[in-house]
C-alpha positions in Angstrom: 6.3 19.8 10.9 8.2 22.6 9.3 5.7 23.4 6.2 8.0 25.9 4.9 8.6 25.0 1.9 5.4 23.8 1.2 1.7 24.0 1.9 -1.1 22.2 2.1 -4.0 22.7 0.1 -7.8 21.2 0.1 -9.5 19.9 -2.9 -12.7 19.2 -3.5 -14.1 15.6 -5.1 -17.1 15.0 -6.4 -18.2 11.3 -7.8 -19.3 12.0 -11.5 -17.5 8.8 -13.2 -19.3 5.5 -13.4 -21.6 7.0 -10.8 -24.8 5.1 -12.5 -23.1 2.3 -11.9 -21.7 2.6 -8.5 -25.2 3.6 -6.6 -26.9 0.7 -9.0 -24.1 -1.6 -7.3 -24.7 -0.2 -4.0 -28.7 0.3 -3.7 -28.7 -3.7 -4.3 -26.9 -4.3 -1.1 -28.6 -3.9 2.3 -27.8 -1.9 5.1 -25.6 -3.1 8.0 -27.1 -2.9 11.4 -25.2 0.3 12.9 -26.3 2.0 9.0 -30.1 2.7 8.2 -28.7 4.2 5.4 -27.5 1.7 1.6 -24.1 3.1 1.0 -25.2 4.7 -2.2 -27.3 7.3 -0.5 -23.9 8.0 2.1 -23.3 11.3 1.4 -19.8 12.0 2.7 -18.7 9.3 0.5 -19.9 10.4 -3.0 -18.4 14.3 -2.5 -15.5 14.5 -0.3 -12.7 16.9 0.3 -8.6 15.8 0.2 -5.6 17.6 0.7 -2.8 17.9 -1.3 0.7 18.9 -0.1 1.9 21.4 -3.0 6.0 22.6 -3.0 6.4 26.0 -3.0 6.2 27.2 -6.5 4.5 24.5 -7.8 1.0 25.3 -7.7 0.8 24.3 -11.1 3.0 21.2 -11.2 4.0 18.5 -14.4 3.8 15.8 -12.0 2.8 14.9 -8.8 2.2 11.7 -6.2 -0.8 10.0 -5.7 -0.4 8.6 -2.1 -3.1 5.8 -1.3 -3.2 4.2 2.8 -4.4 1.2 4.3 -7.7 -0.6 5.3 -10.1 0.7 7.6 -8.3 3.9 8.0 -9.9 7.2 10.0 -7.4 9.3 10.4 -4.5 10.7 7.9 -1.9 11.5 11.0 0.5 8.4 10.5 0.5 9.1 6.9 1.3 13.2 7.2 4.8 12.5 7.8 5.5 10.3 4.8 3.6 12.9 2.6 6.0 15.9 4.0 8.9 13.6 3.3 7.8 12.4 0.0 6.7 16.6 -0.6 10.2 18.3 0.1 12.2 15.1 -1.2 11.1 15.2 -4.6 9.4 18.6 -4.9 6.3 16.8 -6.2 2.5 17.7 -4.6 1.9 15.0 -3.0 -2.3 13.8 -2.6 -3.9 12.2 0.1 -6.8 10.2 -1.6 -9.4 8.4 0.5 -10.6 5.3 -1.1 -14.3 4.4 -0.4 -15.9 4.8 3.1 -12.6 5.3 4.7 -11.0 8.7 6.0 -13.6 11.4 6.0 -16.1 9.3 3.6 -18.6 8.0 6.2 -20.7 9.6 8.8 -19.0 11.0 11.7 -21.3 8.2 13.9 -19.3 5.2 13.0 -16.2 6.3 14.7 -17.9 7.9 17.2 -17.5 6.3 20.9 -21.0 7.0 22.3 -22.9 5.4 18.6 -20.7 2.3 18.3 -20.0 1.0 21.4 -23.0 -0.6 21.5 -22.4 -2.4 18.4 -19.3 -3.9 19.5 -21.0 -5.6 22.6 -23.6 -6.7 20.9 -21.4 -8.2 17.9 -19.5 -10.4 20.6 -23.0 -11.1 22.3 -24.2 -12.5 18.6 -21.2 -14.3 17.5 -19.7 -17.3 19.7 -15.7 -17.5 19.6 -15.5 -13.8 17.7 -11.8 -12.6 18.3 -10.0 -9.1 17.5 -13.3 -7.5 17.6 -13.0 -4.3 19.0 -14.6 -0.3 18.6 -12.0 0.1 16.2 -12.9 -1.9 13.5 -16.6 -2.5 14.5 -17.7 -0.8 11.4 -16.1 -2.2 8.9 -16.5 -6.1 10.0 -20.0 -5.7 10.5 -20.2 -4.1 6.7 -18.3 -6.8 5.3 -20.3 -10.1 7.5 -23.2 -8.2 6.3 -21.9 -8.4 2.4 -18.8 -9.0 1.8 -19.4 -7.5 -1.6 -18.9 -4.3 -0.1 -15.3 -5.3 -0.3 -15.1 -6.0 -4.3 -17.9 -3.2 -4.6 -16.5 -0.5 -2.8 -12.9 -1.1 -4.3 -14.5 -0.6 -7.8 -15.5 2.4 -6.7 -12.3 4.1 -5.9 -11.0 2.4 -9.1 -13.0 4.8 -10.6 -12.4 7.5 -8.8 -8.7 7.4 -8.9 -9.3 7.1 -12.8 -11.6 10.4 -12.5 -8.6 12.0 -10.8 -6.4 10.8 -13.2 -8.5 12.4 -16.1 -9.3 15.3 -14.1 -5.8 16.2 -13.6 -4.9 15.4 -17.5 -7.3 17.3 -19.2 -6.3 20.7 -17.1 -9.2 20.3 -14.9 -7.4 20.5 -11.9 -6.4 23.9 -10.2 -3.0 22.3 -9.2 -1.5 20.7 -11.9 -0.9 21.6 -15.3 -2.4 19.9 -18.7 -1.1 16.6 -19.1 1.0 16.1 -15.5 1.9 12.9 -14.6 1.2 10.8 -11.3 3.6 8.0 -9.9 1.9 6.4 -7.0 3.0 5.5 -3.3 0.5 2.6 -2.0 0.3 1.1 1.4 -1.4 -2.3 2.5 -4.5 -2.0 0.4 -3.8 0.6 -1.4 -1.4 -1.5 -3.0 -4.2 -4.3 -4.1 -5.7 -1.2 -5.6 -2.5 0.0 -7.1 -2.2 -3.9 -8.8 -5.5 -3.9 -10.1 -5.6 -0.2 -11.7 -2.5 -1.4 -13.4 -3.8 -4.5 -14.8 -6.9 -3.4 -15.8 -5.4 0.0 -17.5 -8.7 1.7 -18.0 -8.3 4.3 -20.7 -4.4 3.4 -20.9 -4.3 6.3 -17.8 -1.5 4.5 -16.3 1.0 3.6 -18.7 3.2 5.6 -17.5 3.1 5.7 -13.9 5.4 4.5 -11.7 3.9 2.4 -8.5 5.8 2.0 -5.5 4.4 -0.7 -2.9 4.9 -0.7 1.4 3.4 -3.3 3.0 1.4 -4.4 0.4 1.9 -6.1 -3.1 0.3 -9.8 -2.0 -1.8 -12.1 -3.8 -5.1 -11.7 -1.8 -5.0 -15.1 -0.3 -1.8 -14.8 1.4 -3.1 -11.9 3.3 -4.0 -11.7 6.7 -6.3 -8.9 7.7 -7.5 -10.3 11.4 -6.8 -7.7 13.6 -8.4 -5.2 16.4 -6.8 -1.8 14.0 -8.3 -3.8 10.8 -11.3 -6.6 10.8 -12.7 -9.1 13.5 -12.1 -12.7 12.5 -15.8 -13.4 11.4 -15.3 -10.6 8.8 -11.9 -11.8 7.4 -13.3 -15.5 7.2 -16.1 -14.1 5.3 -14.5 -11.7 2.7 -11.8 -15.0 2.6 -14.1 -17.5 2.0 -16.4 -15.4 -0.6 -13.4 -14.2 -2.9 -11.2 -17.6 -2.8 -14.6 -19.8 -3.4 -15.3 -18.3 -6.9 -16.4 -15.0 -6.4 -18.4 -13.5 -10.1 -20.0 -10.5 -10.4 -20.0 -8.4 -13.5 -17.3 -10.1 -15.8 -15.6 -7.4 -17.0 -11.9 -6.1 -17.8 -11.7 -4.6 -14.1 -12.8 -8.0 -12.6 -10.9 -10.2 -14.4 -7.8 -7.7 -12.9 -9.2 -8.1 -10.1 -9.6 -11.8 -9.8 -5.9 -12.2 -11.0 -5.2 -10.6 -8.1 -7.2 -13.1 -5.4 -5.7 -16.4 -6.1 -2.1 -17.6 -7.2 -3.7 -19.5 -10.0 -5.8 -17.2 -11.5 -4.6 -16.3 -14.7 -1.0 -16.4 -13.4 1.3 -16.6 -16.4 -0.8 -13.7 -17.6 -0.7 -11.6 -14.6 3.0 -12.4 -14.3 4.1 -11.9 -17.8 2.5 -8.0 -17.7 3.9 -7.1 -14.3 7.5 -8.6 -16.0 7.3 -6.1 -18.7 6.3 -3.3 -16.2 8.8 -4.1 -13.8 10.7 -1.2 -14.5 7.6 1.1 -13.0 7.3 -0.9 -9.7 8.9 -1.1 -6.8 8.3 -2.9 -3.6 9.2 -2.6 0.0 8.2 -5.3 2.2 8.6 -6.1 5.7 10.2 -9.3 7.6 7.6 -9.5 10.6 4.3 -8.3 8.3 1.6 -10.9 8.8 -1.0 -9.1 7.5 0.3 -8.7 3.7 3.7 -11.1 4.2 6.8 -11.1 1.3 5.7 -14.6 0.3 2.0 -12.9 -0.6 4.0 -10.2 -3.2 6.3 -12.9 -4.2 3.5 -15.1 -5.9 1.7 -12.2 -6.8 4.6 -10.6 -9.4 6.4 -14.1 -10.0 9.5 -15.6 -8.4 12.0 -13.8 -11.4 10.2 -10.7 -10.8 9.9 -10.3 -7.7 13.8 -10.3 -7.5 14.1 -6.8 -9.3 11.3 -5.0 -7.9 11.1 -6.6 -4.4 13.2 -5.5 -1.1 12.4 -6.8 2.2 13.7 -5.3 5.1 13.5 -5.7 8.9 14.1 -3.1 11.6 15.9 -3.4 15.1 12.8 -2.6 17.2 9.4 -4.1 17.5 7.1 -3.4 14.9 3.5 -4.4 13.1 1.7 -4.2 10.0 -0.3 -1.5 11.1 2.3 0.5 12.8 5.4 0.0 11.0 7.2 3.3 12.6 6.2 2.7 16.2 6.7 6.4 18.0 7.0 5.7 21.3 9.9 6.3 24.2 11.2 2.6 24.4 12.4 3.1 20.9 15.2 5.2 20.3 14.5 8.0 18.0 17.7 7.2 15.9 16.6 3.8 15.2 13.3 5.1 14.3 14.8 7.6 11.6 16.6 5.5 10.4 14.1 3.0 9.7 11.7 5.6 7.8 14.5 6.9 6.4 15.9 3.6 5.0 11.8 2.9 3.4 11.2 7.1 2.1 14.7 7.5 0.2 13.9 4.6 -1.5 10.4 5.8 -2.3 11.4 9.2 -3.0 14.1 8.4 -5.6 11.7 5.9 -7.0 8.5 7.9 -7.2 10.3 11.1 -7.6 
């Protein structure tokens, strides 16, 4: 990538907000089989480093993108691209934010070939007709069949921390934005269930206004399909399904009740699509035709049928493509078509978010 005219920058985070809270959470729940560790005493997940794509000459910037990826990510490579795109499109910095025990927020040992594979064989040893297991997402479905409260649980937590951000960048705090900057925010897959529930829930009124723009993600948690060897076995998804559709309760607050709204059509639906009516001028929502992990049907119930029409575009591209891999580079595909498939999803964003 030609960087420029712009530079990338690390940052440091350390977990300070509802802290208490999160390792009381996460000392409750015990450790998965690959882990001796609880998740509350996982280092690499409380302080953490990021990095921040910053325009040249804006080292102290008014506003900026929060860019948030997908479940059971490892690796920031498919996502550099649309943050250099995003960076010299709008001349905003642009931050790459791990959510919880994703990126570079858990030991080095659970992506590591020689630790886990053992794991994996012993995961289809244990469990009769187990599909799309694989070394890839060993970790995370052996977390979630363990508890699938770590799902709920460690969402919470990056709730918070984005909010910490959030503050952190509007009192001054940070070193690259100035006092009071704004944040719009590009969310993918997960990140976009996040996205939903930081705007419903509104802690602090941080987000009023922010502008959210959605790829690949925006469903209703139920319509969502999250078997796969890049994601979660089947065993896994069945669980997390199963213990979040059945009547999931935990702490019965303003943040779960968001959240909740956010797992089944019913749930509080002529609430949840009344608020995302009035804020449909902040959203925006690109969906894909052949997605069957987080379909158009999912975002549809999710913001309403008359909603959805304003902030919803679904698009389809002339070469084969998943969930997971939505840009596929690789020499069957011509680079044109390619381009012009990122191109057609990253003006949109940019102008949006920019």
């Amino acid at each position: 990538m030609d960087n420029s005219s712009y530079s990338i920058v690390t940052c440091t985070f350390s977990q300070k907000d509802e802290e208490s809270e999160v390792v009381n959470f996460q000392s409750k729940v015990a450790a998965s089989g690959f882990c001796s560790d609880t998740d509350n005493n996982i280092e690499e997940n409380r302080d953490f480093q990021y990095k921040v794509f910053v325009p040249a000459g804006k080292e102290h910037a008014d506003n900026g993108i929060l860019l948030l990826h997908g479940l059971n990510e490892r690796t920031w490579d498919k996502y550099l691209p649309w943050a250099e795109y995003l960076c010299k499109e709008t001349n905003r910095p642009v931050i790459l934010f791990p959510i919880a025990f994703h990126m570079n927020r858990t030991p080095s040992s659970w992506y590591n070939p020689r630790s886990i594979m053992p794991w994996v064989n012993q995961r289809k040893n244990e469990i009769s007709g187990l599909t799309s297991s694989s070394f890839f997402n060993v970790a995370l479905s052996s977390r979630l069949s363990s508890s699938p409260l770590r799902f709920y649980i460690s969402g919470r937590e990056s709730l918070f921390n984005v909010v910490q951000l959030f503050k952190e960048i509007e009192s001054g705090a940070h070193p690259l934005f100035a006092e009071n900057a704004q944040l719009n925010i590009f969310a993918y897959s997960i990140g976009a269930l996040l996205s939903q529930v930081l705007m419903l829930s509104n802690p602090d009124n941080l987000f009023d206004r922010s502008k959210f723009f959605f790829f690949c993600g925006g469903s209703i948690f139920e319509k969502m399909n999250g078997i796969s060897k890049e994601i979660m076995d089947k065993e896994a998804y069945e669980k997390i399904y199963n213990f979040y559709t059945g009547g999931f309760s935990f702490k019965n607050d303003y943040i779960e009740a968001a959240f909740k709204s956010m797992v089944l059509t019913s749930t509080d639906k002529e609430k949840r699509e009344s608020f995302f009516a009035k804020a449909k001028n902040r959203i925006k929502a690109i969906t894909l035709k052949k997605d069957i992990v987080i379909p158009t049907e999912g975002a549809i119930e999710a913001f309403g049928t008359d909603t959805s029409k304003s902030v919803i575009s679904e698009m389809d591209f002339p070469f084969e493509y998943t969930h997971q891999n939505p840009f596929p580079a690789n020499k069957k595909i011509a680079p044109e078509l390619l381009s012009g498939a990122f191109n057609s999803v990253f003006s949109v964003a940019a102008s949006f978010v920019g």
